[in-house]
ChimeraX commands (.cxc) that place a marker at each C-alpha (Angstrom):
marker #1 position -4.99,4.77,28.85 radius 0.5
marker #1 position -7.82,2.61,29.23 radius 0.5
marker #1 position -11.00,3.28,27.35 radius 0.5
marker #1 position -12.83,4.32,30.47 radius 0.5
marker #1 position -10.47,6.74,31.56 radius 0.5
marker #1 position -10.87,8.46,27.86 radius 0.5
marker #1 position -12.80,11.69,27.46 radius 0.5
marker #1 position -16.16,11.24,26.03 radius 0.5
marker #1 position -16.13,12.29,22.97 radius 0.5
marker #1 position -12.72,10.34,22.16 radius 0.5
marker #1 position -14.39,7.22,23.00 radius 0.5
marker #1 position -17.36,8.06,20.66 radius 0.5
marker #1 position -15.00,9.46,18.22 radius 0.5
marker #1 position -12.66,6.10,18.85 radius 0.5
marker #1 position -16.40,3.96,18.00 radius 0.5
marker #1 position -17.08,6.26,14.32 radius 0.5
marker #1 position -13.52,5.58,13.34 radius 0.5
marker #1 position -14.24,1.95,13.86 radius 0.5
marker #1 position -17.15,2.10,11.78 radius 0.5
marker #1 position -15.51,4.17,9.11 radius 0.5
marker #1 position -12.86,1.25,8.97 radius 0.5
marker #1 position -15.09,-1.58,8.59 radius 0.5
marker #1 position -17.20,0.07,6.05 radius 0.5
marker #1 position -20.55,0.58,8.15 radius 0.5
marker #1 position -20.24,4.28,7.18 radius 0.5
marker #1 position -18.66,3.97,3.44 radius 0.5
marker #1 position -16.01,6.36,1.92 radius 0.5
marker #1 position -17.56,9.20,0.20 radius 0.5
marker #1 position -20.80,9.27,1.93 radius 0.5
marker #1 position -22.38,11.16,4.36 radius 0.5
marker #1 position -22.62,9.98,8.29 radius 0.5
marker #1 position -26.23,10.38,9.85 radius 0.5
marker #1 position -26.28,14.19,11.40 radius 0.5
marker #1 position -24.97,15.13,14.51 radius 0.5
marker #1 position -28.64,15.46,15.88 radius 0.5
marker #1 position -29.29,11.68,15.42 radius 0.5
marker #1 position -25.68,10.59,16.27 radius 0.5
marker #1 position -26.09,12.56,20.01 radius 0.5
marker #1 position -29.57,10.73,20.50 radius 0.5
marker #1 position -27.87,7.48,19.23 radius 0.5
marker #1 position -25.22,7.83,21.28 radius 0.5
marker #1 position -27.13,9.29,24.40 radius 0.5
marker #1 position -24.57,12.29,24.42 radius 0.5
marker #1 position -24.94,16.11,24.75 radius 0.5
marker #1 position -24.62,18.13,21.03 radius 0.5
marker #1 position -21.30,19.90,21.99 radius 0.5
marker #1 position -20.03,16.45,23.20 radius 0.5
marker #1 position -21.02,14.91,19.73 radius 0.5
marker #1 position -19.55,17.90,18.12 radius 0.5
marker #1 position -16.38,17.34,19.41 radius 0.5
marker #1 position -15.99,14.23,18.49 radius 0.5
marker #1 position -16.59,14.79,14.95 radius 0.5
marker #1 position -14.31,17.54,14.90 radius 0.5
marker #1 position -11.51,15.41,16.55 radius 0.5
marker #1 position -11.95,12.88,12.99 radius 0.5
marker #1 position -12.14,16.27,11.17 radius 0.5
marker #1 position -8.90,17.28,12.07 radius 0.5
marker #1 position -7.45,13.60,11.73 radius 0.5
marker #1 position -8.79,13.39,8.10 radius 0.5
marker #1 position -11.28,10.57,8.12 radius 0.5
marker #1 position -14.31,13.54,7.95 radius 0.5
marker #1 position -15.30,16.09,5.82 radius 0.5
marker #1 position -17.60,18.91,6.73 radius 0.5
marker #1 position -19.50,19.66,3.73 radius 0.5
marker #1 position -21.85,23.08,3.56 radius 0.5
marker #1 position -25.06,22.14,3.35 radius 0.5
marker #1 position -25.01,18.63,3.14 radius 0.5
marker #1 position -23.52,17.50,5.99 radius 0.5
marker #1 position -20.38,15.38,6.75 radius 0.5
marker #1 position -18.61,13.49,4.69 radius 0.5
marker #1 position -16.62,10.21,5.15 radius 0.5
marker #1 position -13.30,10.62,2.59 radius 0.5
marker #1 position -11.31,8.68,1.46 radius 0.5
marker #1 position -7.78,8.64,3.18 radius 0.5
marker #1 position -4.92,7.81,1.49 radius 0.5
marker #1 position -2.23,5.71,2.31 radius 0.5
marker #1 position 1.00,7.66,2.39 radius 0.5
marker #1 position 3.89,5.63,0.79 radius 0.5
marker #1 position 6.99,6.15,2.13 radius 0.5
marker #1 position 9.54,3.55,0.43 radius 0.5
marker #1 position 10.60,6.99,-1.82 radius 0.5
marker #1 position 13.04,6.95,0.77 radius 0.5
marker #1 position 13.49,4.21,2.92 radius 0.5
marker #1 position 14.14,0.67,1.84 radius 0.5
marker #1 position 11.75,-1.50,3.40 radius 0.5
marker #1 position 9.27,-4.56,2.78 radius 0.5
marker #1 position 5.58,-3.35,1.92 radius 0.5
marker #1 position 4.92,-5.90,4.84 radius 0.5
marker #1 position 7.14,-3.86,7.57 radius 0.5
marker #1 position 5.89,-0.57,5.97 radius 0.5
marker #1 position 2.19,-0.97,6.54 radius 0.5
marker #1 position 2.56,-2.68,9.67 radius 0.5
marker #1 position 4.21,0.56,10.93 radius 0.5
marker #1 position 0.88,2.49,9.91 radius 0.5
marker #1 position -1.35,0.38,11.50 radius 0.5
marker #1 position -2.86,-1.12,7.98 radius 0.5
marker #1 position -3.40,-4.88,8.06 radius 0.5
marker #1 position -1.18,-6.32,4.56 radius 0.5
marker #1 position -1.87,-9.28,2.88 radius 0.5
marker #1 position 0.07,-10.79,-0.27 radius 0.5
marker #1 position -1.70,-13.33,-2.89 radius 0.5
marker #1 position 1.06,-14.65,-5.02 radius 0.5
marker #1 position -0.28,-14.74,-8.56 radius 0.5
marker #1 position 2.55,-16.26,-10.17 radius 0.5
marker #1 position 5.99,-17.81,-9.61 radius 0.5
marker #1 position 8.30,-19.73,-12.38 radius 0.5
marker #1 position 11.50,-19.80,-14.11 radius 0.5
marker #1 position 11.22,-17.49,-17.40 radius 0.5
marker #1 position 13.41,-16.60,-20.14 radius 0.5
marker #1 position 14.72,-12.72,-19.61 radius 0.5
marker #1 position 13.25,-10.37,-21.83 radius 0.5
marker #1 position 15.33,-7.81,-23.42 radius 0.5
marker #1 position 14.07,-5.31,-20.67 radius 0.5
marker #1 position 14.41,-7.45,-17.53 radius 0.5
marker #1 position 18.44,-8.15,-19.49 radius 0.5
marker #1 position 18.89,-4.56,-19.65 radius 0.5
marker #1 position 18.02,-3.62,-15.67 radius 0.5
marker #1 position 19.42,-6.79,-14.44 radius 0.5
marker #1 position 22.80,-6.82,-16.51 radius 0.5
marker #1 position 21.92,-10.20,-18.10 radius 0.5
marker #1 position 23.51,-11.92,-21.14 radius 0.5
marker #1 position 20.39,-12.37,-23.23 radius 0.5
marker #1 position 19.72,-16.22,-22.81 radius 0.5
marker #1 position 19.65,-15.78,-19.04 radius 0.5
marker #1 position 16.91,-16.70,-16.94 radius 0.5
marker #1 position 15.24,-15.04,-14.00 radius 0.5
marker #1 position 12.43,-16.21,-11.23 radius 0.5
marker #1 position 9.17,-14.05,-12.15 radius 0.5
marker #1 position 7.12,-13.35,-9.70 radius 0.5
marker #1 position 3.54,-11.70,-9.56 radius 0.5
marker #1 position 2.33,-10.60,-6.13 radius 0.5
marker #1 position -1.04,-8.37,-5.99 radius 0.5
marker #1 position -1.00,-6.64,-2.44 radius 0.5
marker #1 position -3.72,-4.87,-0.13 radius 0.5
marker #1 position -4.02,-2.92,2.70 radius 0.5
marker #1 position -7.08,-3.67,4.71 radius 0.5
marker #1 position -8.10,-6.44,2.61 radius 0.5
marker #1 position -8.52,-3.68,0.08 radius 0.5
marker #1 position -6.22,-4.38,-3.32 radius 0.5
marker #1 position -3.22,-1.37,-3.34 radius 0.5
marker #1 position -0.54,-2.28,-5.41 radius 0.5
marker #1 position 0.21,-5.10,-8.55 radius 0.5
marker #1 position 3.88,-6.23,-8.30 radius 0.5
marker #1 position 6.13,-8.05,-11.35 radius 0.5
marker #1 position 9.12,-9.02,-10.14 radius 0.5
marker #1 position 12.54,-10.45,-11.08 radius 0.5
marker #1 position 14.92,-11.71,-9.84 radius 0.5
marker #1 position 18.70,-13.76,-11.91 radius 0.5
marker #1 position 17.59,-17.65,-10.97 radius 0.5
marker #1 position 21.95,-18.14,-11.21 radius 0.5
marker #1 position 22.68,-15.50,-8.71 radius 0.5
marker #1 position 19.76,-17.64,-6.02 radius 0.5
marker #1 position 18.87,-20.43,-7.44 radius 0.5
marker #1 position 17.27,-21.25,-4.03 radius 0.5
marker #1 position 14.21,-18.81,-4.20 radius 0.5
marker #1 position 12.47,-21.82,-5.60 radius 0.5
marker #1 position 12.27,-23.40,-2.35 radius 0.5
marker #1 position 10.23,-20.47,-1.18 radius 0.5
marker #1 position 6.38,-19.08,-0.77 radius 0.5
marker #1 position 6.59,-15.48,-1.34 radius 0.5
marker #1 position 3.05,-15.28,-0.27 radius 0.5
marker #1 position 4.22,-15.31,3.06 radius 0.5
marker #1 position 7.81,-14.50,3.10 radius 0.5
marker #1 position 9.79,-11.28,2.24 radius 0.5
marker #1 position 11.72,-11.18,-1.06 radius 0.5
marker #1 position 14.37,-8.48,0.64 radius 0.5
marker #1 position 14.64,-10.49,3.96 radius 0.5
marker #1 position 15.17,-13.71,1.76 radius 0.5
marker #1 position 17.49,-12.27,-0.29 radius 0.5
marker #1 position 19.81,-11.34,2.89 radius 0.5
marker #1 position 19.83,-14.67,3.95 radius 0.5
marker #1 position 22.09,-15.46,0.83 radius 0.5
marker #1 position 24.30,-12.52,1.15 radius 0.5
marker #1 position 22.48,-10.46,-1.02 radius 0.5
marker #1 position 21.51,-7.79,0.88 radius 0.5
marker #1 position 19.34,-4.64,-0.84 radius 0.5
marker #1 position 21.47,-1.54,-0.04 radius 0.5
marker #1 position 20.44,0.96,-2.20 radius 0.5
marker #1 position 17.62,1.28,-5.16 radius 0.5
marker #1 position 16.86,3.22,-8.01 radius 0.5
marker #1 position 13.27,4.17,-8.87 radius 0.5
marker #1 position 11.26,5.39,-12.04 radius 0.5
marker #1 position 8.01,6.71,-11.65 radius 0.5
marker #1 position 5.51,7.39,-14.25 radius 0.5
marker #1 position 1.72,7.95,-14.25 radius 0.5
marker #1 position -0.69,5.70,-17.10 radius 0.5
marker #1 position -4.09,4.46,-17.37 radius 0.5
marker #1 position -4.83,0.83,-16.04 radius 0.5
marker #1 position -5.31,-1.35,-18.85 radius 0.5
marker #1 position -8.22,-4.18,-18.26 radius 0.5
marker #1 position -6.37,-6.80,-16.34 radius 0.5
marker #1 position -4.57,-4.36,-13.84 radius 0.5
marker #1 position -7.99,-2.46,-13.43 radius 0.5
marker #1 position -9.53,-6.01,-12.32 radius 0.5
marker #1 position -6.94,-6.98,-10.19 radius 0.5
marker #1 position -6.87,-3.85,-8.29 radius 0.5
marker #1 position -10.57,-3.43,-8.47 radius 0.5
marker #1 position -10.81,-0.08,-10.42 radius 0.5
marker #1 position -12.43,1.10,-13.53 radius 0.5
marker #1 position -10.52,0.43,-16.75 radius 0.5
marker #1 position -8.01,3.83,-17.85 radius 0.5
marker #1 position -7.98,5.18,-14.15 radius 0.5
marker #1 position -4.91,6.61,-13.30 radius 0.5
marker #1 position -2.13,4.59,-11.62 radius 0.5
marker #1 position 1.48,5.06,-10.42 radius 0.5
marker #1 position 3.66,3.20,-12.11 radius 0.5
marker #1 position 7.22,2.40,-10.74 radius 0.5
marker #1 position 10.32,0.57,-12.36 radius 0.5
marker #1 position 12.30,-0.61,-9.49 radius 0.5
marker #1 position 16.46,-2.07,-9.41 radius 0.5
marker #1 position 17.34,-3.09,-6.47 radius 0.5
marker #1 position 21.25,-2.73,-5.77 radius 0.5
marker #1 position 23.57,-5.38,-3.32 radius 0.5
marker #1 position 26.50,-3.54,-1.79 radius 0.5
marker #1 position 28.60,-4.86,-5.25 radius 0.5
marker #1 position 25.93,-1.72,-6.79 radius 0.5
marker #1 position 24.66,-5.50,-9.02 radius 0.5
marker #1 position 20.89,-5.20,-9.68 radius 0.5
marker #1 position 19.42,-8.74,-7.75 radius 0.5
marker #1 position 16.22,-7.40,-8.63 radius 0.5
marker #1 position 13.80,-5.32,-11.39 radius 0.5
marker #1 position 10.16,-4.87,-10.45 radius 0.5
marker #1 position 7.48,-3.32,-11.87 radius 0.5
marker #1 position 4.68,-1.99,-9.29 radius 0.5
marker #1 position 1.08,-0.44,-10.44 radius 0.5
marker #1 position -0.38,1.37,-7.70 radius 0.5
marker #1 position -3.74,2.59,-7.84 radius 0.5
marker #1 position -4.00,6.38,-7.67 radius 0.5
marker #1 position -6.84,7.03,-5.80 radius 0.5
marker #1 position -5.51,5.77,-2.62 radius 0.5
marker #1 position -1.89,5.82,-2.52 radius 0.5
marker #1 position 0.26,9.29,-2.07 radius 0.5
marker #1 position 4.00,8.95,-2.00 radius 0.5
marker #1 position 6.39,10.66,0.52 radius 0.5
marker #1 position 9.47,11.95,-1.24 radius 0.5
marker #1 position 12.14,13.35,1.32 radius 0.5
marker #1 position 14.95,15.12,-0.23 radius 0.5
marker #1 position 17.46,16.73,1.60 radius 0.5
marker #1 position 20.24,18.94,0.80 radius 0.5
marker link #1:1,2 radius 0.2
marker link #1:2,3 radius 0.2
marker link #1:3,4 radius 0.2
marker link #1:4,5 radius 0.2
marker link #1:5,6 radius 0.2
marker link #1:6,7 radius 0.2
marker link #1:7,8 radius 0.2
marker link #1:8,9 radius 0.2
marker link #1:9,10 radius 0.2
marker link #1:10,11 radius 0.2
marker link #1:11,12 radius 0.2
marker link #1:12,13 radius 0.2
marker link #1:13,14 radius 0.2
marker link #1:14,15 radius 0.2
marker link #1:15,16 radius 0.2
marker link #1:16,17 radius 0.2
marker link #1:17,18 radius 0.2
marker link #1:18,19 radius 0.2
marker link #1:19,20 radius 0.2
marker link #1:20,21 radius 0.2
marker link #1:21,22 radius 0.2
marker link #1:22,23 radius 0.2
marker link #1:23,24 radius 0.2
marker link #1:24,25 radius 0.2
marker link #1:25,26 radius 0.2
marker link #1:26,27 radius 0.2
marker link #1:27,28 radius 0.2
marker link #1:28,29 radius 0.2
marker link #1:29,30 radius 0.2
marker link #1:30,31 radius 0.2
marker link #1:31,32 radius 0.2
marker link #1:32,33 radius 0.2
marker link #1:33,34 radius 0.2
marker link #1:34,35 radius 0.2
marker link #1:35,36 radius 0.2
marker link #1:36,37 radius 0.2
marker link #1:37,38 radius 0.2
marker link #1:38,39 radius 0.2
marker link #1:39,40 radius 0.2
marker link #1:40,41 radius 0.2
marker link #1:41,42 radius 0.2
marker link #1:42,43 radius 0.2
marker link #1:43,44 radius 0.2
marker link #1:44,45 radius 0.2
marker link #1:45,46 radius 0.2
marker link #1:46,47 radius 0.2
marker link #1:47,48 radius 0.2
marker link #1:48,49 radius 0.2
marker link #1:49,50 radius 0.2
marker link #1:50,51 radius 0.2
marker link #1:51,52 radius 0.2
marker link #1:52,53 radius 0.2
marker link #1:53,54 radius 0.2
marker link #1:54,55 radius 0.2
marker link #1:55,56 radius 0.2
marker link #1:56,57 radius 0.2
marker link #1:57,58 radius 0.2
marker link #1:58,59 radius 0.2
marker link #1:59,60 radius 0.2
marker link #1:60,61 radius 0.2
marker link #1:61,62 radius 0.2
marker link #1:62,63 radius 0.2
marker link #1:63,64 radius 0.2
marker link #1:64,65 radius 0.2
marker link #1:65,66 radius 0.2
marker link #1:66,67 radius 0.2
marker link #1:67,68 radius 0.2
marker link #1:68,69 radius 0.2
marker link #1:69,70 radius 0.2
marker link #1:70,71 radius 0.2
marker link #1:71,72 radius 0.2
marker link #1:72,73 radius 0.2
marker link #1:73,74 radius 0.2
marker link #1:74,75 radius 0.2
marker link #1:75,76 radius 0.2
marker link #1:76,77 radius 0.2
marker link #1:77,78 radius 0.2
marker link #1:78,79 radius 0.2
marker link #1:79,80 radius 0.2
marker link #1:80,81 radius 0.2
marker link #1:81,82 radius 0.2
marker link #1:82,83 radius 0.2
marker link #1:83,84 radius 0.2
marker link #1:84,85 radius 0.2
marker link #1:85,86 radius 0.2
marker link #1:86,87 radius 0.2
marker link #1:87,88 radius 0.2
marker link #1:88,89 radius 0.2
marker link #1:89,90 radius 0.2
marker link #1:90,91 radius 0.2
marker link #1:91,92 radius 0.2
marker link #1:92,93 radius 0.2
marker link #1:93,94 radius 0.2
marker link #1:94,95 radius 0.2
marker link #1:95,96 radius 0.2
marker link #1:96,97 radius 0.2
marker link #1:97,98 radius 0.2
marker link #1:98,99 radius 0.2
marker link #1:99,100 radius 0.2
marker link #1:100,101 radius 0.2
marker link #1:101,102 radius 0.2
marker link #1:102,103 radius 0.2
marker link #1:103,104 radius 0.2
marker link #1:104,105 radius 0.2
marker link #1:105,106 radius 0.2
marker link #1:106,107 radius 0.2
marker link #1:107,108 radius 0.2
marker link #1:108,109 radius 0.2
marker link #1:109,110 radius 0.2
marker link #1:110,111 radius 0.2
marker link #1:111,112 radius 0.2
marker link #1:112,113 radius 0.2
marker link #1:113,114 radius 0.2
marker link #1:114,115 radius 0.2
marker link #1:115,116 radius 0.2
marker link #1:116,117 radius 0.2
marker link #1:117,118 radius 0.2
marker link #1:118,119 radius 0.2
marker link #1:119,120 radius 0.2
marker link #1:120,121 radius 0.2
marker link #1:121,122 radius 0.2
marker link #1:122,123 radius 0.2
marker link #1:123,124 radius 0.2
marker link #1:124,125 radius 0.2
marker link #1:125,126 radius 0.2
marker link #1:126,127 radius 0.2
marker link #1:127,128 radius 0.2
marker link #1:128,129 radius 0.2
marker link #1:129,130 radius 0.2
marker link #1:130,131 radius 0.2
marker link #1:131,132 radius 0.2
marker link #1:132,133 radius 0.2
marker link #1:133,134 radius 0.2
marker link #1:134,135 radius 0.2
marker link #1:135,136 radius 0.2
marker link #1:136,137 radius 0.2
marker link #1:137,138 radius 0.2
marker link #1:138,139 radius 0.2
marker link #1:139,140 radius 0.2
marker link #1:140,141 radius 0.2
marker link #1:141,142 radius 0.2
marker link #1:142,143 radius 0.2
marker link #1:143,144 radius 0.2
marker link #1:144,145 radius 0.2
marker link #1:145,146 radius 0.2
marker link #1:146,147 radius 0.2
marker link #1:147,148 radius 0.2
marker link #1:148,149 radius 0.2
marker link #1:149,150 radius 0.2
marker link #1:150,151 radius 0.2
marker link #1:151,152 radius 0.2
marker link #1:152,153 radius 0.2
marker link #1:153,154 radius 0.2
marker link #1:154,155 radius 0.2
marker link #1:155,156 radius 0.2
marker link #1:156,157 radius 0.2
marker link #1:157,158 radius 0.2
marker link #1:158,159 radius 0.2
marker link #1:159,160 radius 0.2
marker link #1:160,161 radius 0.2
marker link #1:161,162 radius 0.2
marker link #1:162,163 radius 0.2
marker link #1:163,164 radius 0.2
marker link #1:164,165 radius 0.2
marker link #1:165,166 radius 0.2
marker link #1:166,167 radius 0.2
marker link #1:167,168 radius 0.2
marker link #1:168,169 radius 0.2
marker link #1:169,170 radius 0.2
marker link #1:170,171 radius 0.2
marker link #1:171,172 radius 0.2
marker link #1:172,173 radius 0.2
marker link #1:173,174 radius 0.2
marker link #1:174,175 radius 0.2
marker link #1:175,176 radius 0.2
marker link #1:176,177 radius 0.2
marker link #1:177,178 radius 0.2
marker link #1:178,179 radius 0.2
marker link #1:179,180 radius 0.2
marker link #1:180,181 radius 0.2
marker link #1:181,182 radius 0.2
marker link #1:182,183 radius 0.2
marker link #1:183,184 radius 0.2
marker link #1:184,185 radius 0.2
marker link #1:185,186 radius 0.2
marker link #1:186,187 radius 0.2
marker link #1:187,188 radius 0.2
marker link #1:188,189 radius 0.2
marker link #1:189,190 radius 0.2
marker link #1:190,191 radius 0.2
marker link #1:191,192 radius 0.2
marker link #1:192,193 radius 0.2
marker link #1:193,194 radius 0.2
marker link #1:194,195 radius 0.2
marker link #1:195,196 radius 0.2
marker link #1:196,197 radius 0.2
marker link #1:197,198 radius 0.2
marker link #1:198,199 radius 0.2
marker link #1:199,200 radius 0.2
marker link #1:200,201 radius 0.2
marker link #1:201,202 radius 0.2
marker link #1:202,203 radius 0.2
marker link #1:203,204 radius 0.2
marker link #1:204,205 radius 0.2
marker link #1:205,206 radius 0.2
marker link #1:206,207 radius 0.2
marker link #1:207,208 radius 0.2
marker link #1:208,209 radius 0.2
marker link #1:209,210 radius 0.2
marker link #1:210,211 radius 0.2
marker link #1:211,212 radius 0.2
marker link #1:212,213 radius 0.2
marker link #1:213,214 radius 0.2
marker link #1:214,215 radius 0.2
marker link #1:215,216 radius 0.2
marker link #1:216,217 radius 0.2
marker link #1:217,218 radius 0.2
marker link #1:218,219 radius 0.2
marker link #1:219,220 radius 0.2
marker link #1:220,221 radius 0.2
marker link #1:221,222 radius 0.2
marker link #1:222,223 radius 0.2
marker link #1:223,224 radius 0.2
marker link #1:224,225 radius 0.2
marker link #1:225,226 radius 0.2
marker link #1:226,227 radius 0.2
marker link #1:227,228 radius 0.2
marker link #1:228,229 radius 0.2
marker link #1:229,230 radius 0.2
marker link #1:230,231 radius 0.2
marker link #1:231,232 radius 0.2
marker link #1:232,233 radius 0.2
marker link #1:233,234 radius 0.2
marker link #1:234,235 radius 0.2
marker link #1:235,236 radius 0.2
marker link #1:236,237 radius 0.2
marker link #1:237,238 radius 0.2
marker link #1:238,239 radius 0.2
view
């Protein structure tokens, strides 16, 4: 439907969302009252009302007694609990904008714990890779990964900046069918906290990652630090 054809108060509801988005009305602050926003926006009060009850309801506004209402700060919901996918293809589907910097890439000894979840004699050597991630050009998620350099020696030739370590990894036959996650919750040490543009000891969910080819051989270990005051995880368990 075009925007014309829209209701109203979804089109002014449609224009606060954008600002909410782009930061002209900031998370955890109050939006101007609903007075001021019906002059501004040359609307009726019940027409003003019901567009702020429409981003109620959708979770991007808070009514708060007394004070007014409040812009909060949504979370982005997670999902690869159960579903194997690229971060990429995941936030894609939700609308969010990603972006990858690659921090680091190079050929490392193993360590005794990248030996241990890869299977790895203890001389072997395995592609490390550090990507820092965001959603909305806002910093989400630190991820160290690794990968055996025998079992693809070609990664090398790759800028996983841009491309997708799963959808790589296919093209060589080694296909991610099935992972095995640990999650624990710690306190962002110094470097994490700058990265992801927190405050040093917040909390953050930490997840040890193996990723399995159809053989059930580990192709990959990674370690991802996601900050806890905007990520929430979807776990779907069935019996």
């Amino acid at each position: 439907m075009a925007e014309k054809e829209l209701p109203k108060y979804q089109i002014i509801a449609n224009d606060l969302l954008d600002k909410i988005q782009t930061g002209f009305y900031p998370q955890n602050t109050l939006i101007p009252p609903e007075t001021e926003l019906a002059d501004s926006y040359q609307v009726s009060r019940p027409t003003m009302r019901q567009a702020i009850s429409l981003l109620v309801r959708r979770g991007y506004l808070e009514r708060r007694r007394k004070r007014g209402t409040l812009v909060k700060r949504v979370k982005i919901e997670q999902e690869f609990t159960h579903l194997i996918e690229s971060y990429s293809e995941e936030m894609s589907a939700k609308g969010i904008y990603p972006k990858t910097n690659l921090l680091y890439f190079n050929v490392e000894k193993a360590t005794e714990e990248v030996s241990q979840n890869l299977q790895l004699a203890e001389d072997a050597t395995v592609f490390k890779m550090v990507r820092l991630r965001y959603a909305n050009d806002q910093p989400t998620v630190l991820v160290t990964t690794y990968v055996p350099e025998a079992r693809v020696p070609e990664l090398i030739d790759y800028d996983f900046a841009q491309a997708s370590l799963y959808d790589t990894l296919e093209k060589y036959q080694l296909k991610v069918t099935r992972v095995i996650r640990k999650l624990e919750v710690m306190e962002a040490n110094e470097t994490t906290a700058n990265l992801l543009n927190i405050e040093v000891n917040k909390p953050i969910f930490y997840f040890h990652t193996q990723g399995l080819t159809a053989d059930e051989k580990p192709i990959e270990y990674s370690i991802a630090e996601y900050r806890g005051d905007i990520n929430s995880f979807v776990i779907d368990v069935q019996r």
